[in-house]
C-alpha positions, 0 to 999 in steps of 0.5 A: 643182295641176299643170300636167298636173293642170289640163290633165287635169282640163279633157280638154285635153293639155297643150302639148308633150305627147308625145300632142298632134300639133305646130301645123300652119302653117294653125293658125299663121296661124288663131292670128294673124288671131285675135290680131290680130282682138282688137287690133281690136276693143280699139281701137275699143272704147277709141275709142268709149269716149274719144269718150263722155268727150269728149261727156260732157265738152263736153256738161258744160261746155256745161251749166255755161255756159249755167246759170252765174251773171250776172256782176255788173254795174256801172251806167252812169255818169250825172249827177243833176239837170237840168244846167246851161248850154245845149248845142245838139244836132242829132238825125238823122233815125231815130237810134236811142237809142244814137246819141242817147246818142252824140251827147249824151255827145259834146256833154257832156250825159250822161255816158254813152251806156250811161245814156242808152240805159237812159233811153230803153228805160224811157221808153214815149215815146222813140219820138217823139223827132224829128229836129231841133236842140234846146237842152239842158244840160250833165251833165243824167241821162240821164232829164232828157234824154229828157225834154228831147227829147220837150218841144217847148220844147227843139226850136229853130226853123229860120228858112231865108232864099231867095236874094232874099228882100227886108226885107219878107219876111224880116221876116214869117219872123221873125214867123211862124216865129221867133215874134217880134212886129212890133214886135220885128222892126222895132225889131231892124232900126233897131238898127244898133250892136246888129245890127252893121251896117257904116256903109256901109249908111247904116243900111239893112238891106235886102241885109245879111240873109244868105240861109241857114237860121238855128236860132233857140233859145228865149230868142233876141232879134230883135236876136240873129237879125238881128245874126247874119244880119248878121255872115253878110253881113260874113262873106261879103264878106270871104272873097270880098276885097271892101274895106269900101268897096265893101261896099253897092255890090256888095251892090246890085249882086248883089242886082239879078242875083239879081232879074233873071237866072237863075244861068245868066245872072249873069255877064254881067247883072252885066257889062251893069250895069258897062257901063250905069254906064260909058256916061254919054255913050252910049245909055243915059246911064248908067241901068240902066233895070231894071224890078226896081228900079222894082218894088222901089220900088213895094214889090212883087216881081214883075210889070210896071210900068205906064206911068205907073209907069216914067214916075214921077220920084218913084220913087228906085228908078226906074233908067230915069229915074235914072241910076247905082245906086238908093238901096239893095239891093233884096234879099238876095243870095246868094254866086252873084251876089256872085261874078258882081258881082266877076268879071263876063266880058268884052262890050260887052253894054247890053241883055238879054231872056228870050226863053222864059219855060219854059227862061229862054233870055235874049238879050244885045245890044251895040246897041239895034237887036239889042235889038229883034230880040231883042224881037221873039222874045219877042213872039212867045213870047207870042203863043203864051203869053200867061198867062205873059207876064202876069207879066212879063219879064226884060228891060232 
């Protein structure tokens, strides 16, 4: 069929014909916007449809991610059995099972923090775990370990020792809280070559039982525990350049400021003691004259002595009848008074009071009649508080 056929069969002329009139310039510019309206039309088309794939793509792989298979694993790395050695660990409070595993693993106890946490999430009981020092094993499971935190057994005890605290009193510690026997203790304290105590305490361990907080793990001997408050003591000593020599006399002296003063105080109460000892031939005649000492004798550790008590000759501990130092520390001092004993500031002090019992104000004096002065404010202090002055006073 021809070009004319067509055109004639469909009752168009065709284009050129001679009958057709010739395209006007508004059919031009119809002809135009049309063509470009199609070109529109077929880009957004082809946007909407590239954007479809892309959905359908990202929705896809979304699927296949959610839906893929779990990736095989490995099991965390642990040790069988219930260990060997022991291994001190101290577990913080509200630590949770991974940072136990982490201390442990750190420590060589499991041999993973991944093990452990597993060990911890299957064991019902893991949850009472507590904060405190614990005696384990090394390469103990991961089980074994748990298990090991929840028996109270593995936990060690905390045996803390204030500042002051005499042999007497140390003594009911180690039995009430250490779990030791009277007999234990007592025979632990004669034991100077096993506790190492040096030849200047005479064999005396009263003042050389470190005041601080010991972790007594189970098996652990009396002998053990004070050696170790001991070698504390030493320790101490040195590092502050105390020569051996002088080792129990400034043991004896800080252990009477820390009886007497408060921190506030103790430099210049451990200077009234060097000048007391100095003043042989003036008024005090070289005795310290300290109703600590007295008391100590007398076994006990507060109060006032009476009368008859201060008058006693018999008292070794009587520093107002005996002149110089008593016999030994009349407890354990701390490393505050042990400064102050060593760098003690400069006066001409003899005497001291604690004029007010509430805020430990103490009043310092180079003569006995300032001494009395000083008196006279804490009798009047006590007029107005006689319940506290009941106890006693610090006053020399």
């Amino acid at each position: 069929m021809s070009q004319d056929d067509f055109f004639a069969q469909i009752g168009v002329e065709p284009p050129g014909s001679a009958d057709s009139p010739p395209p006007t310039r508004r059919d031009r510019k119809r002809r135009t916007k049309e063509r470009k309206r199609r070109r529109r039309r077929r880009r957004i088309v082809t946007t909407l449809i590239m954007v479809l794939v892309l959905a359908g793509v990202g929705i896809g792989g979304y699927w296949a991610y959610k839906h893929r298979p779990p990736a095989p694993t490995t099991a965390a790395s642990d040790y069988s059995g219930a260990g060997e050695g022991a291994v001190e660990v101290e577990i913080p409070d509200g630590a949770s099972g991974q940072e136990i595993g982490k201390i442990l693993y750190d420590k060589g106890v499991v041999a993973s923090v991944g093990a452990f946490a597993d060990a911890y999430a299957a064991n019902a009981n893991s949850g009472n775990i507590q904060a405190g020092v614990y005696t384990l094993k090394a390469k103990m499971s991961a089980a074994n370990a748990v298990a090991a935190l929840l028996d109270p057994a593995s936990q060690t005890r905390r045996l803390t020792i204030p500042e002051g605290f005499t042999q007497a009193q140390v003594k009911e510690k180690l039995i009430s809280t250490g779990g030791f026997t009277d007999a234990q203790v007592d025979a632990a304290f004669a034991d100077a070559a096993g506790i190492g105590l040096p030849a200047a305490a005479g064999g005396h361990v009263e003042g050389w039982l470190a005041p601080d907080t010991y972790n007594i793990s189970q098996g652990a001997t009396a002998t053990e525990v004070v050696a170790e408050m001991v070698k504390r003591t030493v320790s101490r000593l040195k590092n502050a350049g105390v020569a051996e020599a002088d080792y129990e006399t400034v043991l004896i002296k800080a252990s009477i400021v820390e009886r007497e003063a408060t921190p506030t105080y103790y430099g210049q109460v451990a200077r009234v003691i060097d000048n007391r000892l100095a003043d042989t031939d003036g008024d005090t005649q070289g005795k310290l004259g300290m109703d600590s000492t007295i008391l100590y004798g007398l076994g006990r550790s507060g109060g006032m002595p009476t009368q008859a008590e201060l008058d006693d000759a018999s008292n070794p501990y009587n520093t107002r009848i005996h002149p110089g130092l008593p016999p030994t520390p009349i407890g354990s001092p701390g490393k505050g008074t042990i400064t102050a004993v060593l760098n003690p500031p400069a006066g001409d002090w003899l005497y001291f009071v604690t004029i007010n019992l509430d805020t430990g104000e103490t009043r310092f004096a180079s003569t006995y009649a300032e001494q009395q002065a000083n008196e006279q404010l804490l009798q009047q202090y006590c007029a107005a508080n006689e319940a506290k002055c009941s106890s006693g006073t610090h006053k020399s």
